[in-house]
TIRO-2110 file (N, C-alpha, C; in Angstrom, 1 decimal):
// TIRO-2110
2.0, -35.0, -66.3, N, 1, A
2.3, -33.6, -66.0, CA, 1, A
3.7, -33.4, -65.4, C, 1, A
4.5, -32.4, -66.0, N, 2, A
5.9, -32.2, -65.4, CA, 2, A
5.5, -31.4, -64.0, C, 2, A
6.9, -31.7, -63.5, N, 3, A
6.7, -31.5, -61.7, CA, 3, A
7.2, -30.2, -61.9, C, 3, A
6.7, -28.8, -61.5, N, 4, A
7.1, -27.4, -61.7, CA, 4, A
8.0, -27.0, -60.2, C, 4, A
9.3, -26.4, -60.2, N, 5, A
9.8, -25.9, -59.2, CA, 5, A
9.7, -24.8, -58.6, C, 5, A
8.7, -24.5, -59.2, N, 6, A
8.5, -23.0, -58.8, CA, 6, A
7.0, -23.5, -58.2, C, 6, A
6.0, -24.3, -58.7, N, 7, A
5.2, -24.8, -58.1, CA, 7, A
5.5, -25.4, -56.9, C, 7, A
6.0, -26.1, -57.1, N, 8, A
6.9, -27.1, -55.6, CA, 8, A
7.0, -25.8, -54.3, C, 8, A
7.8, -25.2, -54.7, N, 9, A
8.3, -23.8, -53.9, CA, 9, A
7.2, -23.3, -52.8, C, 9, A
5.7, -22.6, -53.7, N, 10, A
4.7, -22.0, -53.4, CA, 10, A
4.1, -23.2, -52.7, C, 10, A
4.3, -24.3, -52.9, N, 11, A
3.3, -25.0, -51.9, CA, 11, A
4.4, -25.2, -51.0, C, 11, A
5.5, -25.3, -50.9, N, 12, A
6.4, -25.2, -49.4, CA, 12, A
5.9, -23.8, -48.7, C, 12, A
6.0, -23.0, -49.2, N, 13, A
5.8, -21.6, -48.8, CA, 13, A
4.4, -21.6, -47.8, C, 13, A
3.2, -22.3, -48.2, N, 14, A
2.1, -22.5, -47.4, CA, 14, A
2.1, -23.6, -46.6, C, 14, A
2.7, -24.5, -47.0, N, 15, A
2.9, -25.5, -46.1, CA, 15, A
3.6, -24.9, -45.2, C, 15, A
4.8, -24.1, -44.7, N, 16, A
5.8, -23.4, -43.8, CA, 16, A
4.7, -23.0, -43.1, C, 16, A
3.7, -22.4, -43.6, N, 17, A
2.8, -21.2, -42.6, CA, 17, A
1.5, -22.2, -41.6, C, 17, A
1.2, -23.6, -42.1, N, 18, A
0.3, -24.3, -41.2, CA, 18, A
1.2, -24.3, -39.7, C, 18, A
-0.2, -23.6, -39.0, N, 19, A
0.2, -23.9, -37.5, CA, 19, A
0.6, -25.0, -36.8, C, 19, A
0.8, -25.1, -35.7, N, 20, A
1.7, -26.5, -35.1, CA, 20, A
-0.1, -26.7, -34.7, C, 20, A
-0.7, -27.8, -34.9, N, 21, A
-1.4, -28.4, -34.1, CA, 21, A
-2.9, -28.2, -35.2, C, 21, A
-2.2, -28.0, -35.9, N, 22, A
-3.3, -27.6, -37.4, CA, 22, A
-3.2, -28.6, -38.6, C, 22, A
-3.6, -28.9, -39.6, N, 23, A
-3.4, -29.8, -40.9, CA, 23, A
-4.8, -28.8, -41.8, C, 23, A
-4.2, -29.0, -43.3, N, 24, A
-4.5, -28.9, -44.4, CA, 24, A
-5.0, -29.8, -45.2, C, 24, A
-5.4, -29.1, -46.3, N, 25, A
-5.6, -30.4, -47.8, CA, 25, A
-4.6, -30.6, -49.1, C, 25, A
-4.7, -31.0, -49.3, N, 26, A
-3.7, -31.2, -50.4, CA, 26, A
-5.0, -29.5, -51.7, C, 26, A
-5.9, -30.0, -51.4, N, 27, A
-6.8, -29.2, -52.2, CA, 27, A
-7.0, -28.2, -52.0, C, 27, A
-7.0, -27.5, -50.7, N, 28, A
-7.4, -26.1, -49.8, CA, 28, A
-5.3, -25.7, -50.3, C, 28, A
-4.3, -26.3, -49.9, N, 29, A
-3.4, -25.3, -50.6, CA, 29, A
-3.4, -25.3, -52.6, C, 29, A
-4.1, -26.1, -53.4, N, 30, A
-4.2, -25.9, -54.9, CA, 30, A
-5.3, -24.8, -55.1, C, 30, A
-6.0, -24.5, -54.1, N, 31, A
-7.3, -23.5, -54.2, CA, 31, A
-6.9, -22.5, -53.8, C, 31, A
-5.9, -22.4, -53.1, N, 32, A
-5.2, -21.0, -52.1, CA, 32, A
-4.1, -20.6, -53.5, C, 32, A
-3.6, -21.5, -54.1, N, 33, A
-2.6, -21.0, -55.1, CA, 33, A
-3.4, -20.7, -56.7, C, 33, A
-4.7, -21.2, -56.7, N, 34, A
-5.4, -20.6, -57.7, CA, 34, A
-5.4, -21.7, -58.9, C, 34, A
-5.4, -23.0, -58.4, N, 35, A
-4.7, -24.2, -59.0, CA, 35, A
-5.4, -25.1, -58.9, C, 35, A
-7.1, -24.8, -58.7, N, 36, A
-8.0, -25.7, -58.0, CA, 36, A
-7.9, -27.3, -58.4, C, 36, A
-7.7, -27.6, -59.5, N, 37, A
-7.4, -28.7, -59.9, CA, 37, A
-5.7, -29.4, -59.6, C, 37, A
-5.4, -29.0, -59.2, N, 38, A
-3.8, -29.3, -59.0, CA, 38, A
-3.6, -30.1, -57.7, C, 38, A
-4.8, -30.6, -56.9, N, 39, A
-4.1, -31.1, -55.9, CA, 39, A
-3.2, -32.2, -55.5, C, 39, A
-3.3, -33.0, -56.7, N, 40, A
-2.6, -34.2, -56.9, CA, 40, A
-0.9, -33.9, -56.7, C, 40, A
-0.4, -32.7, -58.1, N, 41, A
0.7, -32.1, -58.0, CA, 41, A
0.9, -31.6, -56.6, C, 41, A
0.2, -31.0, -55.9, N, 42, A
0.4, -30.7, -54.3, CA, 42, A
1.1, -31.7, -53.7, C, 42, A
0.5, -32.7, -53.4, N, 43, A
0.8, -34.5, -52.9, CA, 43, A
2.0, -34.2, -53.6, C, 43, A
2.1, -34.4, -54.8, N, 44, A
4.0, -35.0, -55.3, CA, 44, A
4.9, -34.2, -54.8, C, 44, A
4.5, -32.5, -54.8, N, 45, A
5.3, -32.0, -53.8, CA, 45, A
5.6, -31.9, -52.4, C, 45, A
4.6, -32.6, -51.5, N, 46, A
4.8, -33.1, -50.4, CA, 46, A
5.7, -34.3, -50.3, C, 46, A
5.5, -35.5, -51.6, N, 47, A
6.0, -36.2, -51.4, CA, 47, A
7.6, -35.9, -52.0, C, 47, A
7.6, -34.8, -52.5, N, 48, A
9.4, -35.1, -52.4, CA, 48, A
9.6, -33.3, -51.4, C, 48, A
9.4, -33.6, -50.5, N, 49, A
9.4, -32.7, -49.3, CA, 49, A
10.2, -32.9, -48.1, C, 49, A
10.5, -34.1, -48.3, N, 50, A
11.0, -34.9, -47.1, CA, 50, A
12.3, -34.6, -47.1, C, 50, A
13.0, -34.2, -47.5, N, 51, A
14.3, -33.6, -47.2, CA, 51, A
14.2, -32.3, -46.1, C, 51, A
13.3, -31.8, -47.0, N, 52, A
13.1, -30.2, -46.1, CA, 52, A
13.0, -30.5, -44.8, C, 52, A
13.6, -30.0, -43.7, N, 53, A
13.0, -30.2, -42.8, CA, 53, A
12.4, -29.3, -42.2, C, 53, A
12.0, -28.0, -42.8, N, 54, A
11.3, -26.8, -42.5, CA, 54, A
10.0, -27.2, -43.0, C, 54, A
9.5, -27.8, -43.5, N, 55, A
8.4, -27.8, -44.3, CA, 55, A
7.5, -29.0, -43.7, C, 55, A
6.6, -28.8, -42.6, N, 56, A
5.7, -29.8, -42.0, CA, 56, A
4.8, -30.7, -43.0, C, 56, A
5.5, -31.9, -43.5, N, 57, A
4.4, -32.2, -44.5, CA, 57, A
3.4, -33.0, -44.3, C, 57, A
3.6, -33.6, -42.5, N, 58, A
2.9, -34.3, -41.9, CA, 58, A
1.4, -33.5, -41.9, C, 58, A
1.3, -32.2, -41.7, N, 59, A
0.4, -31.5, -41.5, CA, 59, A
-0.4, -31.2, -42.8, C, 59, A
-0.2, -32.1, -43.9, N, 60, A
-1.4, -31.9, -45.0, CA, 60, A
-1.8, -33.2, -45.3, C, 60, A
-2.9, -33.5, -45.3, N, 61, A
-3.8, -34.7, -45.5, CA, 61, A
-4.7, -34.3, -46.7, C, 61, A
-5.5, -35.5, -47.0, N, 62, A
-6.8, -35.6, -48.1, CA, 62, A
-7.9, -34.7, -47.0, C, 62, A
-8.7, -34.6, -48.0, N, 63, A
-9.7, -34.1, -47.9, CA, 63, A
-11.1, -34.5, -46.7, C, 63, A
-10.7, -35.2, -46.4, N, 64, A
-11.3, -36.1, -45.2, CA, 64, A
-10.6, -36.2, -44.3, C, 64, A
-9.4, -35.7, -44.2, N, 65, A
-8.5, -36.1, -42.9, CA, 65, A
-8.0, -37.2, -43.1, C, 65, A
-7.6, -37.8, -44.2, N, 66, A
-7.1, -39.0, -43.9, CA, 66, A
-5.7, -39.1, -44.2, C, 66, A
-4.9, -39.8, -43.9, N, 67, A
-3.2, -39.8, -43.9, CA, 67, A
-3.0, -40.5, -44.9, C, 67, A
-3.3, -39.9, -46.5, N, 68, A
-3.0, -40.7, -47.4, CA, 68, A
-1.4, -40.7, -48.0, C, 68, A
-0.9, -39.8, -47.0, N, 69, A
0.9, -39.5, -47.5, CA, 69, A
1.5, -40.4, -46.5, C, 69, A
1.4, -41.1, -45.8, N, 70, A
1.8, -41.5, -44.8, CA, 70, A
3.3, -42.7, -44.8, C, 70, A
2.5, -43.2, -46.7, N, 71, A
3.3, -44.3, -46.8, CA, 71, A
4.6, -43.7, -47.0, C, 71, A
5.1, -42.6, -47.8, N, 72, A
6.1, -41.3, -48.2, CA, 72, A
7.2, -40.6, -46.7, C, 72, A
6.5, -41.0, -45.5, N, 73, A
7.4, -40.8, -44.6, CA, 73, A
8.2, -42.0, -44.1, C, 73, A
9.8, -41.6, -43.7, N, 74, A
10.4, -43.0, -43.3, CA, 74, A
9.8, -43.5, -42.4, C, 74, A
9.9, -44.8, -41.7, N, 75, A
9.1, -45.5, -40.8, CA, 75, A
7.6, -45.7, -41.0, C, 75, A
7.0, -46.7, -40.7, N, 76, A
5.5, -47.2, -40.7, CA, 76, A
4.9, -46.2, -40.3, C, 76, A
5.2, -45.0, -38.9, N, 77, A
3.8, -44.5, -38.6, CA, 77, A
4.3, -43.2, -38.6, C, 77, A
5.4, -42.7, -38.7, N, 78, A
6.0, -41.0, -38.6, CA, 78, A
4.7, -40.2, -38.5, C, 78, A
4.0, -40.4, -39.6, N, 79, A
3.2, -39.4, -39.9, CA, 79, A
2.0, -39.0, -38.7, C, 79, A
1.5, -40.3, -38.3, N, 80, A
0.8, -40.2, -37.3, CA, 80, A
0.9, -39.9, -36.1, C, 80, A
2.5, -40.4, -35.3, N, 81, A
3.3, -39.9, -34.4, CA, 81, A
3.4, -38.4, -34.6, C, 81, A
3.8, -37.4, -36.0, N, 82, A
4.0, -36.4, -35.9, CA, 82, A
3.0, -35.8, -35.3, C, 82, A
1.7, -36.0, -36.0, N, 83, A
0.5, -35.7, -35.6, CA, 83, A
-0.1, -36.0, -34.4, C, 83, A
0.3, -36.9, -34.0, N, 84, A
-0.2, -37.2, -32.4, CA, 84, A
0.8, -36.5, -31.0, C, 84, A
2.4, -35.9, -31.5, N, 85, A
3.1, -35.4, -30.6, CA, 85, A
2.6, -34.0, -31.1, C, 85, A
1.1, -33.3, -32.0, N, 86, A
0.9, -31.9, -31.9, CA, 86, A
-0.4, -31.9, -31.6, C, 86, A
-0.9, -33.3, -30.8, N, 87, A
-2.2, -33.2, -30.4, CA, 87, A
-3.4, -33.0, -31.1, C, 87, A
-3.3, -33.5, -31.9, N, 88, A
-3.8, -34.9, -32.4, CA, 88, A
-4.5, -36.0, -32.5, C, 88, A
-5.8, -36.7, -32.5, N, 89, A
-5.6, -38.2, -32.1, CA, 89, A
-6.1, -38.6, -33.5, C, 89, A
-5.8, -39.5, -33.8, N, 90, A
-6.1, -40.5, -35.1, CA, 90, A
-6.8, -42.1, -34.9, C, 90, A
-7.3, -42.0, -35.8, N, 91, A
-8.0, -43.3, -35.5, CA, 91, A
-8.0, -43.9, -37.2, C, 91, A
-7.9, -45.0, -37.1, N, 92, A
-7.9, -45.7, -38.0, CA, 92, A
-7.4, -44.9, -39.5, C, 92, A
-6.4, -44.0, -39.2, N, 93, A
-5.7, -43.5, -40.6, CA, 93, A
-6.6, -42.4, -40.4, C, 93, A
-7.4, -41.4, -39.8, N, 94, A
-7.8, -40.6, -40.2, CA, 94, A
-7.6, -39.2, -38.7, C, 94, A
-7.7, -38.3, -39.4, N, 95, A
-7.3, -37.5, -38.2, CA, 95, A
-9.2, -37.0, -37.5, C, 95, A
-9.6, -37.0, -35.9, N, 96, A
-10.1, -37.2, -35.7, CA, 96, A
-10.6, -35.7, -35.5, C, 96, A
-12.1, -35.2, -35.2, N, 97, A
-12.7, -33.8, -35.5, CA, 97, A
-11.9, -33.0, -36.3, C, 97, A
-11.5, -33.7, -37.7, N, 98, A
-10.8, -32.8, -38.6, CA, 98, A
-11.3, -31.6, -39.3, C, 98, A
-12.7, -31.0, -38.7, N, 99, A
-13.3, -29.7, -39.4, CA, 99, A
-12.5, -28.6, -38.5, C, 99, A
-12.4, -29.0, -37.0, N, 100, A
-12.1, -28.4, -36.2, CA, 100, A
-10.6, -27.8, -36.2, C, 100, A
-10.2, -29.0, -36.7, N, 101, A
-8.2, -28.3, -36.8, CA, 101, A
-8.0, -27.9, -37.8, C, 101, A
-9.1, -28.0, -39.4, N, 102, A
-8.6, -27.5, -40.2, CA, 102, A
-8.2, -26.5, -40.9, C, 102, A
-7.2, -25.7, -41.0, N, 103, A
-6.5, -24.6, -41.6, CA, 103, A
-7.0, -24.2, -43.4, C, 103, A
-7.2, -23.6, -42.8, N, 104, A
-8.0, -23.0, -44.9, CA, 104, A
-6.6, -22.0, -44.8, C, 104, A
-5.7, -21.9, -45.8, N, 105, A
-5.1, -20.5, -46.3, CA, 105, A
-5.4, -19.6, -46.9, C, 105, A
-6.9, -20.0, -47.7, N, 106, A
-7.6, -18.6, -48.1, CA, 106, A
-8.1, -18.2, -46.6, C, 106, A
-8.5, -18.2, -45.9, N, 107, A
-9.4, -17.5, -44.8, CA, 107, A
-7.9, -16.6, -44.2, C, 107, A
-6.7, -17.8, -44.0, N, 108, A
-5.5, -17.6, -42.8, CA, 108, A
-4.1, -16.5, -43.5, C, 108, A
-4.3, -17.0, -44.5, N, 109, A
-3.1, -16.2, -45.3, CA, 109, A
-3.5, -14.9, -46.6, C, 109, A
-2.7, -13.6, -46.4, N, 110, A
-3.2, -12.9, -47.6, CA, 110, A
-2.9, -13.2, -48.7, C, 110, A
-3.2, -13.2, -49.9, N, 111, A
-3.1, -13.3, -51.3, CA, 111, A
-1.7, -12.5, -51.2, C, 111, A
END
């Protein structure tokens, strides 16, 4: 599947809006953009996200909480460090009471 820039864009756009001390899904922003099957393409646009530095990409995980982007940030642990300097704790690669911090953008953001 080609990588869309205008796709890319709209998932920066929601990604910008997760709160500091909050994380997402790669799936909850493909379901927020109407794209339910697209979460994979989400991920590729996180992973070339890393320039931006407006765009928290630390703050979207799998579906379980787990830090599957993690390898995509410079340094071994960035991702977790980001997450643990917004309070946070992580355990073994996964972000810990992750029902609790999770950010839905249908519930948080209007259409």
């Amino acid at each position: 599947m080609k990588a869309d820039h205008n796709f890319f864009e709209s998932v920066y756009a929601v990604v910008r809006q997760i709160p500091k001390g909050r994380v997402t899904s790669y799936g909850a922003i493909a379901n927020y953009l109407s794209v339910k099957q697209a979460s994979r393409m989400v991920g590729w646009a996180m992973n070339a996200s890393h320039a931006l530095l407006d765009v928290p990409a630390h703050r979207v995980v799998n579906r379980n909480g787990q830090l599957t982007g993690k390898h995509h940030f410079p340094g071994e642990n960035l991702m977790e460090e980001m997450l643990q300097s917004e309070g946070h704790q992580i355990i073994n690669d996964q972000i810990v009471d992750f029902k609790k911090v999770f950010w839905d953008p249908t519930q948080e953001l209007l259409s």
